[in-house]
N, C-alpha and C positions, 0 to 999 in steps of 0.2 A: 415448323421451320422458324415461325418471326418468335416463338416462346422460345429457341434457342438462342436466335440470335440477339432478345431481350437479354437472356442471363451472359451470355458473354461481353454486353454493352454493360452489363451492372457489374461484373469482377473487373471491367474496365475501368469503369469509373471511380471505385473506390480501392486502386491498386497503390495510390501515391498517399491515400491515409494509410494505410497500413501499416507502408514506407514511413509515414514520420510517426508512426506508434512503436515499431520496432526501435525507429533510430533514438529516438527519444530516452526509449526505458535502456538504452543501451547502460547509463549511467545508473539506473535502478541496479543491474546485477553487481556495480559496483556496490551500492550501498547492502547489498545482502551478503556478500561477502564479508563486510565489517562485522553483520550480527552472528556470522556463522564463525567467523577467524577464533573467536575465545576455545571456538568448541576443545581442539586440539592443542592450540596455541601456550594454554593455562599449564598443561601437562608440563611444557619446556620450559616455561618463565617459573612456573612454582616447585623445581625441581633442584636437588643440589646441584647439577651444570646448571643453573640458570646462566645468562649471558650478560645481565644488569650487574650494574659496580654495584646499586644496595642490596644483592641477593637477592634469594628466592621472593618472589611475590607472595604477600601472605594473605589469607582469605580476606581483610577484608580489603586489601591492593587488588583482589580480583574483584571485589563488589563492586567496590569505584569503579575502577577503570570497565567494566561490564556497563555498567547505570547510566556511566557518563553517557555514550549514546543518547539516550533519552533527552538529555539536557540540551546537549546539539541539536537534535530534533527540532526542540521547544524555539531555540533561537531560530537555525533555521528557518523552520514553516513561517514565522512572523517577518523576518527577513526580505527570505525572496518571494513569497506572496507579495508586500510592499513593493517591492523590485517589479513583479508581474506586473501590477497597477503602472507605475512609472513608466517601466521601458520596455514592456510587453512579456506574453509570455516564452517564444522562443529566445529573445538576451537574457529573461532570469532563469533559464535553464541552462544556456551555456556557460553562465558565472557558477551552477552548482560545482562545473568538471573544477574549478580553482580551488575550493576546499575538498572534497574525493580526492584530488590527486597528491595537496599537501599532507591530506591524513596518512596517505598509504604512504608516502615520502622520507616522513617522521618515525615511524615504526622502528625499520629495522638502527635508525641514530639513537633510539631510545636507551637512554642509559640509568634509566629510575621510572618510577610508577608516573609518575608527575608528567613525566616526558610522554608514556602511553595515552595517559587520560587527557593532553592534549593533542593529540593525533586522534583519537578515536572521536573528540569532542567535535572536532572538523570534518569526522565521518558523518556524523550525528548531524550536523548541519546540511550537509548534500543529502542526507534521509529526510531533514524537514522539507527540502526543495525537492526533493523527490515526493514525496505523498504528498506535498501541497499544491505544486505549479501543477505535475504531470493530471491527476484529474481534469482539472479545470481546462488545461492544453485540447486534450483530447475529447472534451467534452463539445467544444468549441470548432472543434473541425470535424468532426464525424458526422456521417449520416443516422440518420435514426436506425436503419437496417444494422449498423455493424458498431451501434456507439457501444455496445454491451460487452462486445467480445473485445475493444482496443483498451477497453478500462478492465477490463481484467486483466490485458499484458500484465499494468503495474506488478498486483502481488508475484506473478507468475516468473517474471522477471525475477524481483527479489528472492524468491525460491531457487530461481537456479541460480544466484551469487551463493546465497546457500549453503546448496551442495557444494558449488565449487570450491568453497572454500573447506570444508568438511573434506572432501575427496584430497585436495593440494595439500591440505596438513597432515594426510595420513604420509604423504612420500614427500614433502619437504620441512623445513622445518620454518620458525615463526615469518622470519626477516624475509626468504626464499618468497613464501608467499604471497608479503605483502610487495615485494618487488614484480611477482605477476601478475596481481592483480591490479596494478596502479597502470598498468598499461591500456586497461578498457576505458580509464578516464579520456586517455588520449585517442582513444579510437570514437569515443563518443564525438569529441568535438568535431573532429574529422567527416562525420557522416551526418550530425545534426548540423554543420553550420549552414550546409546549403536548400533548410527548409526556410520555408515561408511563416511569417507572423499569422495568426489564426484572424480567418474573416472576419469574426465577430467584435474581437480586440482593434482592429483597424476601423471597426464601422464606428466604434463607441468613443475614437479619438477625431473621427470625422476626416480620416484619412481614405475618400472611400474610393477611388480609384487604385489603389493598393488593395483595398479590400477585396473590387472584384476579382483583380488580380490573381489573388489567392485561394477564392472562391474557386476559379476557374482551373488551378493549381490541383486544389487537393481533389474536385471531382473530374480532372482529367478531360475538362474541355479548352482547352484555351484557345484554340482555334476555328472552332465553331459561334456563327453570329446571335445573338442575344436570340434571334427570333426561329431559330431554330430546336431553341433548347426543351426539354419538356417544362410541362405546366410546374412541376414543383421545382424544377433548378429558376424559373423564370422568379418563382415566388421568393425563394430564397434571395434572388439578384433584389427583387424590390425592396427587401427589408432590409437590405444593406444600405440600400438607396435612401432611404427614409429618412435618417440622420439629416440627410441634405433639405426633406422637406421643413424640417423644424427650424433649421435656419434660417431658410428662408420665410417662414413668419414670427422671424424675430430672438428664439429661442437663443440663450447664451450658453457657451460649450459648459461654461464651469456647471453649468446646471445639469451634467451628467454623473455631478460629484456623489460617493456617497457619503450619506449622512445618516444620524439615528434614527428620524423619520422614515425613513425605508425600510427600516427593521420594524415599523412598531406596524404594515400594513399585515394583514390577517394571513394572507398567505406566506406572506414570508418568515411571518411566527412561526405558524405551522410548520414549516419546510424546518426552521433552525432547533424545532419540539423535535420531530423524527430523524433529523439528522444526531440530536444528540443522544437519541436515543440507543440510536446504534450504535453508535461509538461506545456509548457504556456497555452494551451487550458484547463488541467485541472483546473489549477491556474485563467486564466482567464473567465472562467464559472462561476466563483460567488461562486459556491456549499458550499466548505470546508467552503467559511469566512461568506458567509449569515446563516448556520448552527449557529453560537451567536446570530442571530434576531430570532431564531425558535420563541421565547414567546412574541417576539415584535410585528410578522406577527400576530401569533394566536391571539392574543390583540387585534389589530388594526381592525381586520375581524372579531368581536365582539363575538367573541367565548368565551364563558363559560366554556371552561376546563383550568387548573389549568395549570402553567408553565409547572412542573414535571408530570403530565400527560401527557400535548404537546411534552415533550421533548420524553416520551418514545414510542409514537405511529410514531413519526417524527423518529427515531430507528430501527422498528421495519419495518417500510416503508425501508428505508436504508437494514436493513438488508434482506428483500426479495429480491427488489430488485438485490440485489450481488449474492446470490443464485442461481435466474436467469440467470444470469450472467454466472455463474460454468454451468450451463444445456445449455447453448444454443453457448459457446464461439466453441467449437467442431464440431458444427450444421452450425450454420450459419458464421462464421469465423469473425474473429477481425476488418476487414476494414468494416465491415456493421453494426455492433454494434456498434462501434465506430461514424459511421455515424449517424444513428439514434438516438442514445443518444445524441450526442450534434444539432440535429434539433430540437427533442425535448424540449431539456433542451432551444432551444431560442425563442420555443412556447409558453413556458410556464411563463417564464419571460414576454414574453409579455403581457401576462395577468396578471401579476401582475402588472407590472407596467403602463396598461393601467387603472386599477381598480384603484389604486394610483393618477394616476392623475386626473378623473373622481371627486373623492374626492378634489383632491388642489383646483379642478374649480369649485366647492362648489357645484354638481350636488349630489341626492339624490341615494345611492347606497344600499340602507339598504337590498334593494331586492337580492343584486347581492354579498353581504359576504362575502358568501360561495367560490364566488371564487379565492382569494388569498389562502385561506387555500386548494383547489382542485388543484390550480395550482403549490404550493408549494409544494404538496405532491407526485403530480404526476414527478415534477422536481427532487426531491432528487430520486424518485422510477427510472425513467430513466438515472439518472446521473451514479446509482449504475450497470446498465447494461454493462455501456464503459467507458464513459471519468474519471469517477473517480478511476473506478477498473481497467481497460485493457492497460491502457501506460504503468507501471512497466513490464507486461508480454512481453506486444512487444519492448520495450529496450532492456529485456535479450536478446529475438530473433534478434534481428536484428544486433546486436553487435559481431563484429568479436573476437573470441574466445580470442584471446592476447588481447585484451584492456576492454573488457567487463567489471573485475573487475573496472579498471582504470576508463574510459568511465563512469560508473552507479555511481562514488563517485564523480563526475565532474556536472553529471547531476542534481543527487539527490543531491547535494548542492547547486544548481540552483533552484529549488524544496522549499528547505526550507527558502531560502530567497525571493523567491516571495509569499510565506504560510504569513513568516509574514508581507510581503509590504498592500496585500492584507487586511489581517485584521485588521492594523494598517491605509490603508487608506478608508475604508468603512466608518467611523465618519466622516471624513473631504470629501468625493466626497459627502456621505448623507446631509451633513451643506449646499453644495457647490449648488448641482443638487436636491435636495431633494430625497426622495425613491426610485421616478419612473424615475428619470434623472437615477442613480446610480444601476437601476436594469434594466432598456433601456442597459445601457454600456456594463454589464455583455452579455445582449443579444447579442449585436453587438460581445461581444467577440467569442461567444458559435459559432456564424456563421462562421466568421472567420476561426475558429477550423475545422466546418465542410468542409468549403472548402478548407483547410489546406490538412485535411485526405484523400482525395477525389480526389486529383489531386500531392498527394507524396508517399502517403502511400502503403506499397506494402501488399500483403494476405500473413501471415505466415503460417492459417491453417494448419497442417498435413506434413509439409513443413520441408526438412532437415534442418539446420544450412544452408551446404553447398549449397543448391538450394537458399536460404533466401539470401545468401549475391548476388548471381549471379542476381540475380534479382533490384538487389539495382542499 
């Protein structure tokens, strides 16, 4: 009976982070919708009805305005990470809904490419503030039990903008779209505005009476006396409190500034060595940039379904995937998912790009089709397990609490300039190596990754902050 009423006191407790993980990524599905809107979108704008006074959009009016993304990002993340510092991280998440909601805005007034690739550029900025703030947010208020599964919303969220946007342009057409989806901007603000500032951002401005505030907020005690609490909410309460000791012997606030001497301390090397580590492994898996050949693969493997069909099953793949992801990151813990996703994911490239070249050497494959699209499918499904979704999670984690924000606008700007090196150089390696040269490489990379995580990487699972960095 008291191990019952233990676990109903713990889904208690941590029922209003969930609340501000859900409300939060509300604005993520927006930004997945911008990556997924071309899928279909391109068919209408590059077609003799295009709707633009300069006509049809020409390849490379679709590169740009695709890439630009990336750029936004790049601004973004350094942006409102800066912002997160300043004004904390719940205000630079509610300034992302201001550009997400111009983006979508802009769209359907678009009357030249020029006009797109500014509206998408403004997308691209609420994705930087989305993979920049939303970590570091939920990193900051979650319990160790459930920090694993609120940091996977993010990709999960972006997954289903997605689909949705994949699924909305099969039965509307560009503008329709972007008029639907511009509405979850304003649903975000609506349900994020009535969260609280993260405890740990109010301890660190020495605001700490707000802080417990919110402490008491996200684990669902507010009405219960300090001396009631359990041993670890009480520990939690102290270290809030602490701030205040340093004051009073003297200590100056400006001295919680960061600065480059706090990068250059051993752990915190470490943490910014396997943080960047990752990020190349996700970048360098192929995933995100081979995601624009989805209907060249499907082509190629002489499938019979339609671009926009392919696109939305290759979606809806991705989105289980992440899902999975959120069910098993608690279970089986980050360093093994991480593993197997990118062994995986270099399994599976290899069958593609075995099939591919089977083909260049003019040998008869007609029997064996099926498996670039089996391989591709199964790649994107395992990529969504780890290397695509689970590095943003383990960044926050492993990131010592004074540099974290700093650290994660450092990285994730790392991030969005290898996003566009990557899909800018897939044309020119494919000219170079052909398909299966330039999906061998991807492999070669995914391996890499694997043995990267595998001989660095340390298990956050369940795992304090303070145990996480000891470890490092």
């Amino acid at each position: 009976m008291d191990k019952v009423k233990s676990t109903m006191e713990t889904k208690g407790d941590v029922k209003f982070q969930y609340l501000a993980a859900i409300f939060v990524n509300i604005v993520s599905i927006s930004f997945g919708a911008y990556c997924g809107w071309p899928s279909s979108s391109f068919l209408e704008l590059s077609s003799d009805a295009s709707p633009l006074e300069t006509g049809p959009l020409t390849k490379q009016d679709q590169g740009n305005v695709a890439s630009v993304l990336c750029l936004g990002g790049l601004v973004g993340n350094v942006f409102f990470l800066w912002l997160a510092e300043k004004i904390g991280r719940r205000q630079s998440m509610l300034w992302v809904a201001l550009p997400s909601l111009l983006g979508w805005i802009g769209i359907p007034y678009a009357r030249n490419p020029n006009h797109l690739i500014a509206a998408r550029f403004l997308g691209g900025m609420a994705g930087g503030g989305c993979f920049g703030v939303i970590p570091v947010y939920t990193a900051e208020l979650a319990e160790d039990s459930v920090r694993g599964i609120l940091g996977t919303l993010l990709v999960l969220s972006c997954n289903m903008g997605v689909v949705t946007a994949f699924v909305l342009g099969y039965y509307f057409n560009y503008a329709t779209v972007a008029w639907i989806v511009s509405v979850l901007s304003l649903v975000f603000l609506v349900c994020f505005w009535f969260m609280p500032e993260t405890p740990q951002h109010l301890a660190q401005k020495h605001k700490l009476q707000e802080a417990e505030h919110a402490l008491r907020y996200y684990r669902n005690i507010r009405a219960r006396p300090s001396k009631e609490l359990s041993e670890q909410l009480q520990l939690e309460l102290h270290k809030l409190r602490a701030p205040e000791k340093a004051d009073e012997a003297g200590d100056d606030i400006a001295d919680s500034a960061v600065t480059w001497s706090d990068f250059a301390d051993r752990k915190a090397r470490k943490a910014c060595f396997i943080g960047l580590g990752l990020l190349a492994a996700n970048q360098g898996c192929g995933c995100f940039a081979m995601l624009n050949y989805t209907a060249l693969i499907f082509e190629k493997s002489g499938s019979s379904l339609s671009p926009t069909v392919s696109a939305i099953i290759v979606g809806f793949i991705q989105l289980v995937g992440s899902y999975v992801s959120t069910l098993l990151v608690e279970r089986a813990g980050r360093k093994l998912l991480l593993l197997v996703s990118a062994v995986g994911i270099c399994l599976s490239q290899v069958v593609m790009a075995s099939h591919s070249y089977l083909k260049v050497l003019g040998y008869d494959t007609a029997g064996l089709d099926w498996g670039p699209i089996a391989a591709f499918s199964f790649m994107l499904f395992i990529a969504s397990w780890g290397l695509l979704t689970l590095p943003f999670l383990v960044i926050s984690e492993i990131m010592p609490p004074k540099i974290r924000s700093t650290a994660s606008m450092l990285l994730m700007s790392i991030l969005w300039l290898l996003s566009m090196l990557t899909i800018k150089l897939i044309p020119l390696l494919t000219a170079a190596w052909g398909m299966h040269g330039t999906v061998l490489f991807f492999a070669g990379c995914s391996l890499a990754g694997a043995l990267f995580i595998a001989i660095f990487l340390p298990e956050t699972r369940g795992k304090t902050i303070e145990t996480i960095l000891a470890s490092l």
